[in-house]
C-alpha positions as CSV (number, residue, x, y, z in Angstrom):
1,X,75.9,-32.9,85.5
2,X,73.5,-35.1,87.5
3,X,73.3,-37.4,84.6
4,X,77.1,-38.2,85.3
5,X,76.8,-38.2,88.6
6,X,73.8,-40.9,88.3
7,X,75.7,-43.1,86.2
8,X,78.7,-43.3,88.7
9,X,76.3,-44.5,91.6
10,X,74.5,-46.8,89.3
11,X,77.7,-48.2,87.5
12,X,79.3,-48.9,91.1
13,X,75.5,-51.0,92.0
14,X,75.2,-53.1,89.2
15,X,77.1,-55.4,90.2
16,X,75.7,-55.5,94.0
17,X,72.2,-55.5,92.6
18,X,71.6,-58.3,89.5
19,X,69.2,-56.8,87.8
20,X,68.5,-53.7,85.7
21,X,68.9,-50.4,87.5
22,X,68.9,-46.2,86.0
23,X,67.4,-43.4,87.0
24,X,64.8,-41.4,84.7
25,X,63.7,-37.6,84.9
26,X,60.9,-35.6,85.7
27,X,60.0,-36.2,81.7
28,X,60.5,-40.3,82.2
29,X,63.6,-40.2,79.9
30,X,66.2,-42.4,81.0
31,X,69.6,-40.3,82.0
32,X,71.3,-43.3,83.8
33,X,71.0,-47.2,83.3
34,X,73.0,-50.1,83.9
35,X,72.1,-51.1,80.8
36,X,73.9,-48.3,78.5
37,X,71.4,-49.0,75.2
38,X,68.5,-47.8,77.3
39,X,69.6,-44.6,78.1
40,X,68.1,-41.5,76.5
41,X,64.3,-44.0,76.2
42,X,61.4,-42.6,76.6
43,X,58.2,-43.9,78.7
44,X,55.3,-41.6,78.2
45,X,53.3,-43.9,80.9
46,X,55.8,-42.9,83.8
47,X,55.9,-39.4,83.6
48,X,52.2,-39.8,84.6
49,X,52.8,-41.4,87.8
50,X,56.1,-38.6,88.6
51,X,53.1,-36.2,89.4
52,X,51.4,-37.4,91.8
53,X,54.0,-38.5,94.7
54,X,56.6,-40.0,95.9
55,X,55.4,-43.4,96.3
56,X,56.5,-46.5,94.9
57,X,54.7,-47.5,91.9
58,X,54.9,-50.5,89.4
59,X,54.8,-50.2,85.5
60,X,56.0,-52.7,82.8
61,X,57.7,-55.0,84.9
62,X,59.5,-52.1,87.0
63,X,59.5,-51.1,90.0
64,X,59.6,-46.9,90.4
65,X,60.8,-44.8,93.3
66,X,60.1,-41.3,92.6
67,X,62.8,-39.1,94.5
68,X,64.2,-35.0,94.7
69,X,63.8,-32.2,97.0
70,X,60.6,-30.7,95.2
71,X,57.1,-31.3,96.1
72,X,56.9,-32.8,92.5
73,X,59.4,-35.3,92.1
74,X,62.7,-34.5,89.7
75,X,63.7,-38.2,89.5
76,X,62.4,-42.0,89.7
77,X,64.9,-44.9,90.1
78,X,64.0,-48.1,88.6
79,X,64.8,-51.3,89.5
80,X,63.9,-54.5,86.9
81,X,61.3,-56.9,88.6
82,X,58.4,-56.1,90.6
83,X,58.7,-58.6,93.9
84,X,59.2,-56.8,97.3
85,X,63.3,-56.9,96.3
86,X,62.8,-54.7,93.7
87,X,61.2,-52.4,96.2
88,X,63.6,-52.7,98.9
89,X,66.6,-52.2,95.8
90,X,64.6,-49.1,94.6
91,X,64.0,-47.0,97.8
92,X,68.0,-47.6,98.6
93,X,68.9,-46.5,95.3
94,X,66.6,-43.4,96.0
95,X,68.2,-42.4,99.4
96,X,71.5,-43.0,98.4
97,X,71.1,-40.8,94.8
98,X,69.4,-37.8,97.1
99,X,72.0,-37.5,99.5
100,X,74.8,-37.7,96.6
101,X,72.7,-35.4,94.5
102,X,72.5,-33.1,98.0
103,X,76.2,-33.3,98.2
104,X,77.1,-32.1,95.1
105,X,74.8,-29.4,95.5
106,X,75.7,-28.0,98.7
107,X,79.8,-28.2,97.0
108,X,79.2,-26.9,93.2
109,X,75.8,-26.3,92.9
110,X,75.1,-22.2,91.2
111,X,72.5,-21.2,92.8
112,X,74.2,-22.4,96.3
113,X,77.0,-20.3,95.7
114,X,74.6,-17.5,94.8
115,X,72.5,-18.1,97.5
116,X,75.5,-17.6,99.7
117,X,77.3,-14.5,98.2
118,X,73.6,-12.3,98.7
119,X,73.6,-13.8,102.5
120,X,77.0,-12.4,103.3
121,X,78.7,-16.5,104.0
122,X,81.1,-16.7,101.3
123,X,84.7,-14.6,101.6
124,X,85.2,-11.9,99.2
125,X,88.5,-13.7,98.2
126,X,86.2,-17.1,98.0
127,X,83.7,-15.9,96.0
128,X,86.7,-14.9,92.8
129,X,87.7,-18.8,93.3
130,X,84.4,-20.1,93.3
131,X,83.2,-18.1,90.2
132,X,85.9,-19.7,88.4
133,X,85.4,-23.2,89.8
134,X,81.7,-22.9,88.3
135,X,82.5,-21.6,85.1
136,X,80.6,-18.5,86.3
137,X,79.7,-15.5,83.6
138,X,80.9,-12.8,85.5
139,X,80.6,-9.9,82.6
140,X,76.9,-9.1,83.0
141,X,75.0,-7.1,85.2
142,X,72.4,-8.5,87.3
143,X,69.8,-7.4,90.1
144,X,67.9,-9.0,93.3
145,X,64.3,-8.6,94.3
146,X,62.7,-10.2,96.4
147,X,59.3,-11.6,96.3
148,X,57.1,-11.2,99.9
149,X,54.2,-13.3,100.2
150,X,51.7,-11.3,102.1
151,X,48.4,-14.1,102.0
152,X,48.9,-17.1,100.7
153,X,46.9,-20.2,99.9
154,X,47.9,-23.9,99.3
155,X,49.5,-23.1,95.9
156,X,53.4,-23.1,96.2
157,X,54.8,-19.5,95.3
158,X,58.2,-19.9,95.2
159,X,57.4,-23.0,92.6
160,X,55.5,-20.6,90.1
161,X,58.1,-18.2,90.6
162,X,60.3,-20.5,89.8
163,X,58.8,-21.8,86.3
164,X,58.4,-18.1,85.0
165,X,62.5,-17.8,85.1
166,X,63.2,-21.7,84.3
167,X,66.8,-21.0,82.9
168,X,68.8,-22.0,85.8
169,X,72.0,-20.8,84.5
170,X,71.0,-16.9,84.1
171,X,68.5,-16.6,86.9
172,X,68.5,-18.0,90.1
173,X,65.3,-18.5,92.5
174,X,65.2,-19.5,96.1
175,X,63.5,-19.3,99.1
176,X,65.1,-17.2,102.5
177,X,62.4,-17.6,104.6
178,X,59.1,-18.6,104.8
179,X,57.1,-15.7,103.5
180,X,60.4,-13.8,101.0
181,X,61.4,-15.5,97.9
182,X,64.6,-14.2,95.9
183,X,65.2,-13.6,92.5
184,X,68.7,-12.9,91.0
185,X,68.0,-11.8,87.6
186,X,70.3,-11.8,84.5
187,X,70.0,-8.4,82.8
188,X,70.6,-6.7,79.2
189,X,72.6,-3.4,79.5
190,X,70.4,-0.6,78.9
191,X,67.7,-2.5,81.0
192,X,66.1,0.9,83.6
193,X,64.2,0.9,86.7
194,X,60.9,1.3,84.9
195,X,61.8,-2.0,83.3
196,X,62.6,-3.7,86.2
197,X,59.2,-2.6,87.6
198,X,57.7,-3.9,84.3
199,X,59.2,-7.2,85.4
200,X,58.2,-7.6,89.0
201,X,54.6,-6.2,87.7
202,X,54.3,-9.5,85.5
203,X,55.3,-11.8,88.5
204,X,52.4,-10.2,91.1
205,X,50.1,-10.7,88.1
206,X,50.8,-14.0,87.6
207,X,51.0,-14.9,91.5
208,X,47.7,-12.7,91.9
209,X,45.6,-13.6,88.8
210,X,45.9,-16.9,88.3
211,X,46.9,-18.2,92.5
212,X,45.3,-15.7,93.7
213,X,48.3,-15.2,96.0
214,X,49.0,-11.7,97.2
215,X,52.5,-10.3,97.3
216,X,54.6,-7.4,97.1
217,X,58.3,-7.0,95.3
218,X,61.2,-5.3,96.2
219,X,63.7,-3.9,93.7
220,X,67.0,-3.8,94.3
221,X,70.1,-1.7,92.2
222,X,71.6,-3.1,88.8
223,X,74.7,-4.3,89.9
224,X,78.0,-5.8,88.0
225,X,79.2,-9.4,88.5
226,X,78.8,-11.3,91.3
227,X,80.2,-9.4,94.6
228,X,78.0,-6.5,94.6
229,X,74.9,-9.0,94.5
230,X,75.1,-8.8,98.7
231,X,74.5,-5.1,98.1
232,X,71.5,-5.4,95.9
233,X,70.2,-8.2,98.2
234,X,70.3,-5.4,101.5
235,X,68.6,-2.8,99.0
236,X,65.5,-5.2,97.9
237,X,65.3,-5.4,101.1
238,X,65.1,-1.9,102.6
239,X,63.0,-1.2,100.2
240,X,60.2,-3.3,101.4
241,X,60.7,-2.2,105.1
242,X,60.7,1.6,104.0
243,X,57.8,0.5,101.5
244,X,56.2,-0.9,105.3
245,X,57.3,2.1,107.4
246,X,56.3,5.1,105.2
247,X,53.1,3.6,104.1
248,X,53.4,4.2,100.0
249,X,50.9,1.3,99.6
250,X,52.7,0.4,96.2
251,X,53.0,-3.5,95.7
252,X,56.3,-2.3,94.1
253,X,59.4,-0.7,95.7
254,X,62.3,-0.4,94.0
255,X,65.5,1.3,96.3
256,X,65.9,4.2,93.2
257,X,62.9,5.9,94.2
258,X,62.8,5.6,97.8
259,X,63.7,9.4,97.5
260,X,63.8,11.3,101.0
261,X,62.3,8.1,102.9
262,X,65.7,6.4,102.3
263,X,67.6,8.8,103.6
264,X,65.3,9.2,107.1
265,X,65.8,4.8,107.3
266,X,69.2,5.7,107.5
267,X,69.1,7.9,110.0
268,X,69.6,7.2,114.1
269,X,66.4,7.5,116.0
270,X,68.2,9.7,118.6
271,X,68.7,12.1,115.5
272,X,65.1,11.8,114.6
273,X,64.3,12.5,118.2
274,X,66.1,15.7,118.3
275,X,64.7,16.5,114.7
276,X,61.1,16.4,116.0
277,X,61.4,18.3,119.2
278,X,63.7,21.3,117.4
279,X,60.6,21.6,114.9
280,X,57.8,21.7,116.9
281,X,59.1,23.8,119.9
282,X,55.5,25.8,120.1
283,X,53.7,22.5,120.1
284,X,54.0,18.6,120.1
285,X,52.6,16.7,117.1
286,X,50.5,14.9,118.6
287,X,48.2,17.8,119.4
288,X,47.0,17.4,115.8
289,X,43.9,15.8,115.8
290,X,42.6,13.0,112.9
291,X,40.7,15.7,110.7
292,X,43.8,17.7,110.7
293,X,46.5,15.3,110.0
294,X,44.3,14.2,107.2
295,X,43.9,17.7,105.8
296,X,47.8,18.3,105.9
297,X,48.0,14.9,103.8
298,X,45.5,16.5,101.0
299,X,47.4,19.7,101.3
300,X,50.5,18.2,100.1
301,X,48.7,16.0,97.9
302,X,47.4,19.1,95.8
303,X,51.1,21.1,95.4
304,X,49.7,23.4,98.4
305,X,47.1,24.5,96.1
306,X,44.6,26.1,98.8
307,X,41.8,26.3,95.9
308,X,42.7,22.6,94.9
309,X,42.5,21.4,98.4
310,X,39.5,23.1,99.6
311,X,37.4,21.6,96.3
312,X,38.8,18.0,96.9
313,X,38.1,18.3,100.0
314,X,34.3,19.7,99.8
315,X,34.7,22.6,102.2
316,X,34.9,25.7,101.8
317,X,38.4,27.5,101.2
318,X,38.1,29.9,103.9
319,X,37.6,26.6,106.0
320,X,40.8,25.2,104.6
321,X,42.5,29.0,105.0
322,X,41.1,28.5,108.6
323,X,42.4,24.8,109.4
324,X,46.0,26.3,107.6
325,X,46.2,29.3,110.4
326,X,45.5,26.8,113.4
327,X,48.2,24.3,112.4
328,X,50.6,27.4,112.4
329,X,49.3,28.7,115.5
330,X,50.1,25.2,117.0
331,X,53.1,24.4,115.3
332,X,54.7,27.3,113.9
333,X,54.8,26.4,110.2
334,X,53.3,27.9,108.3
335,X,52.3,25.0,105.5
336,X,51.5,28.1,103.0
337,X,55.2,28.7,102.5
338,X,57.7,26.4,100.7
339,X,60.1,26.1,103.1
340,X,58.2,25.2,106.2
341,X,56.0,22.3,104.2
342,X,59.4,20.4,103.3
343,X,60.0,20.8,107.2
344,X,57.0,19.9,108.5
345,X,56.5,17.1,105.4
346,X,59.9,15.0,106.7
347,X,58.8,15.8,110.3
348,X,56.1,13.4,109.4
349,X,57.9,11.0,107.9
350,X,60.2,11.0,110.5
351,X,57.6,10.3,113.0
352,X,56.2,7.6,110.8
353,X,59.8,6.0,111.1
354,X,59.6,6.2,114.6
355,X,56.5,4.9,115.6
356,X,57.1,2.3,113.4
357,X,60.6,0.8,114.7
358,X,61.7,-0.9,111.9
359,X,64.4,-3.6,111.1
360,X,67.5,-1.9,109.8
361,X,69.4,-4.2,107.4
């Protein structure tokens, strides 16, 4: 499509500007020329000079004005001659392709309109039209994760994101803020959540391995067509905050196994307030000390095992039995029983949620 819309600018200029005009790409084949016989010409020599900037350069007569919204250039018009005319005709030509390219973008571009459908700016009703203005495959399921750069270095991460899903017509990859970078992915039926994981384990690899960039992914549902892709969006997206909040410490969340935390997210903090004093009428939590809190964690850890417990811990199991009997003593629950270690387990989860305030989406 940009080919096209090249041509059209350059076909209206040649006229203005006597001399030979086109645009090549970021592989220095010609896509647009004044010139008709020239386009789909290679120069090898060019595409050498697209890497490095955005400069003006000079080669065989031409003059080169690398252009596109990329740190590496997508484009290069060329004007014929290599006086300070050419220069002035090239760097026009550059501007004025941009902001037409831009244009376009912002009206028809695919991942625009997908961009805008996960941020909640496009009308339900709007989003039917636009799908069929684009030509959009609506029959296939598709899901959103998003990609949270945690330490970063010069490297760009959303570029090498970017170039592992280079199909721009099945998967879409753009930036919505400075440290989260969004993937809508194009997905076989039958595709699980282990898969997915599979997936988003291949990306922190790549971004850790060889950029040494650290990150974390969050996994939103498979969903069908294009409207629910808002929904899978908000679910990538709680599943890095309750990821955050509850502490797993797993670079990957995906919303399907949030289990119990999800539920406690979703929950009012004036609900969770009234939770925590109801189950520890006998005692605040906060008269647990370090040593305790830590032993509670093991406890759980080990399936309540009081033999299991006491040997991971090193100490001896009437120590443990002892440490047991003084958190019922000050709490009432007794973390021996079934019943009263799901209690007390969400009461620290829920207290975790708390303390941590975090950003409900």
């Amino acid at each position: 499509m940009s080919n096209r819309l090249f041509q059209g600018v350059i076909h209206q200029m040649r006229d203005v500007i006597d001399r030979v005009i086109g645009v090549v790409d970021e592989n220095a084949t010609i896509i647009s020329c004044s010139e008709l016989s020239k386009i789909g010409e290679t120069n090898e020599f060019v595409s050498l000079e697209l890497n490095d900037s955005h400069d003006l350069f000079v080669r065989d007569g031409y003059t080169y004005k690398p252009f596109g919204t990329r740190l590496k250039p997508d484009y290069a018009v060329f004007v014929e001659g290599a006086d300070e005319a050419a220069a002035k005709y090239a760097a026009i030509l550059a501007v004025s392709l941009l902001s037409t390219k831009q244009y376009y973008d912002e009206k028809y571009d695919r991942s625009n309109f997908i961009k805008n459908v996960i941020l909640d700016n496009i009308l339900p009703g709007d989003i039917y039209v636009k799908e069929r203005e684009l030509h959009f495959n609506t029959d296939v399921n598709r899901v959103v994760l998003i990609v949270r750069i945690l330490q970063a270095n010069d490297v760009s991460a959303f570029d090498i994101v970017q170039n592992l899903f280079p199909d721009k017509q099945k998967d879409f990859v753009f930036n919505i803020s400075e440290s989260d970078i969004v993937l809508v992915k194009e997905i076989k039926a039958g595709i699980e959540s282990k898969d997915l994981e599979k997936l988003a384990r291949s990306i922190l690899d790549t971004l850790g391995s060889e950029y040494y960039i650290r990150a974390t992914v969050g996994i939103g549902t498979i969903v069908f067509g294009v409207k629910d892709l808002a929904r899978s969006f908000k679910e990538a997206q709680v599943a890095l905050e309750v990821g955050k909040v509850f502490g797993t410490e797993k670079p990957i969340v995906s919303y399907d196994n949030l289990g119990i935390a999800r539920l406690i997210y979703q929950l009012p903090t004036t609900l969770c307030e009234m939770f925590l004093k109801e189950v520890f009428k006998k005692g605040s939590i906060e008269s647990l000390d370090q040593e305790t809190l830590f032993t509670i964690q093991r406890f759980f850890e080990n399936n309540l095992n009081v033999s299991e417990t006491s040997r991971k811990l090193f100490v001896h199991r009437n120590t443990l039995v002892y440490r047991l009997d003084k958190i019922k003593k000050l709490t009432g629950l007794d973390l021996r029983e079934f019943d009263d270690a799901i209690i007390f387990k969400v009461a620290l989860m829920v207290k975790k949620y708390l303390t941590a305030n975090p950003v409900k989406y």
